[in-house]
matplotlib code that plots the C-alpha trace (Angstrom):
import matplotlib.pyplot as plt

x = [70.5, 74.4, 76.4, 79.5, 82.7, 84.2, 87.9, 87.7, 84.2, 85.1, 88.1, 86.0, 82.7, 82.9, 83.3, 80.6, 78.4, 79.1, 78.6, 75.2, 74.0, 74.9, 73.4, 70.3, 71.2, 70.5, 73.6, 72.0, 70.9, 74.2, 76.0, 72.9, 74.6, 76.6, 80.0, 82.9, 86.6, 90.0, 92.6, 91.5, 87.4, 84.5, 81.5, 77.7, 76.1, 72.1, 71.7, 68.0, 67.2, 63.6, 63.2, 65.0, 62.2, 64.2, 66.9, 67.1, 69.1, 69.0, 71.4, 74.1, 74.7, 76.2, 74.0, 74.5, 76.8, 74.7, 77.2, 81.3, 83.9, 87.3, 90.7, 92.1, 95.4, 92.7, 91.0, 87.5, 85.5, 81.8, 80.2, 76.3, 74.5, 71.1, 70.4, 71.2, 68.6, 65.8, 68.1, 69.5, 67.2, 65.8]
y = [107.5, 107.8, 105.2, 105.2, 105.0, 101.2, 101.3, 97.8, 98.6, 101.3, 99.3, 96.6, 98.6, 97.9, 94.3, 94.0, 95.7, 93.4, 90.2, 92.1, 92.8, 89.1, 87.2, 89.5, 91.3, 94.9, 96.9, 99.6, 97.7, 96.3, 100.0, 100.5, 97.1, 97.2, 96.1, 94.6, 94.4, 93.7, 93.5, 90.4, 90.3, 92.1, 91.3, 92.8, 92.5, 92.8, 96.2, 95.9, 93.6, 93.9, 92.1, 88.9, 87.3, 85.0, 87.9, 88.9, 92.0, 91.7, 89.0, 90.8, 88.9, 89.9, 90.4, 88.0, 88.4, 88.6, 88.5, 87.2, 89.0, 87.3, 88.4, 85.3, 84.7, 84.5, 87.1, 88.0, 84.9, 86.0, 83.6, 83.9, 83.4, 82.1, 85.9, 86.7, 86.3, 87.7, 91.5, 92.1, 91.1, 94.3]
z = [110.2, 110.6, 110.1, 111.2, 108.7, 108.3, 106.9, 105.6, 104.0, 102.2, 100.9, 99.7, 98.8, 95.1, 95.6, 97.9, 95.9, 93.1, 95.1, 96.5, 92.7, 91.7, 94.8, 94.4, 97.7, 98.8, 98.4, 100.3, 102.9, 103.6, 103.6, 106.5, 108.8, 111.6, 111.0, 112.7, 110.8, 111.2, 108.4, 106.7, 107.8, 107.9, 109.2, 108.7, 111.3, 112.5, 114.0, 114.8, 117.3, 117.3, 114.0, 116.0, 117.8, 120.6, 121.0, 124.6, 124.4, 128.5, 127.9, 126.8, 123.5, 120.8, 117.6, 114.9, 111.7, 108.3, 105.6, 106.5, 104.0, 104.6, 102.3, 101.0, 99.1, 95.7, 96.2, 98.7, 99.8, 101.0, 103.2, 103.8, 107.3, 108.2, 108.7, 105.3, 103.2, 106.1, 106.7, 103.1, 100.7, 98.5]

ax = plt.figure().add_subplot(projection="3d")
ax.plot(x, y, z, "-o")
ax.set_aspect("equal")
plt.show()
């Protein structure tokens, strides 16, 4: 599968995969997410749809975020989802 190359995600890989090892979270699985970034945020999101079961995807609605990185003043604050535990658990 190719996933596309995230700026801010390659600039905060070692971190995330830190915060992955020590919330019991699959590093791999989170290299595998969708993302969406700016300067200060990243987001992982869902890229499978199917394992959503009141998703529409005729609806046109965005899929949901699964992990929320934001650059603070101290540092990176992660901020789980509902979804987080069900897409990035090993």
């Amino acid at each position: 599968m190719y996933v596309s190359k995230c700026e801010r995600f390659e600039e905060w890989k070692d971190a995330i995969r830190a915060y992955c090892e020590e919330n019991g979270l699959s590093y791999d699985k989170a290299c595998q997410m969708g993302k969406s970034w700016n300067r200060d945020m990243l987001a992982l999101v869902c890229n499978d749809y199917t394992k959503l079961p009141d998703y529409d995807p005729t609806l046109d609605i965005p899929l949901p975020a699964v992990l929320w990185i934001t650059r603070t003043k101290d540092g990176l604050h992660f901020e789980q989802t509902e979804y987080t535990q069900q897409f990035l658990t090993p």
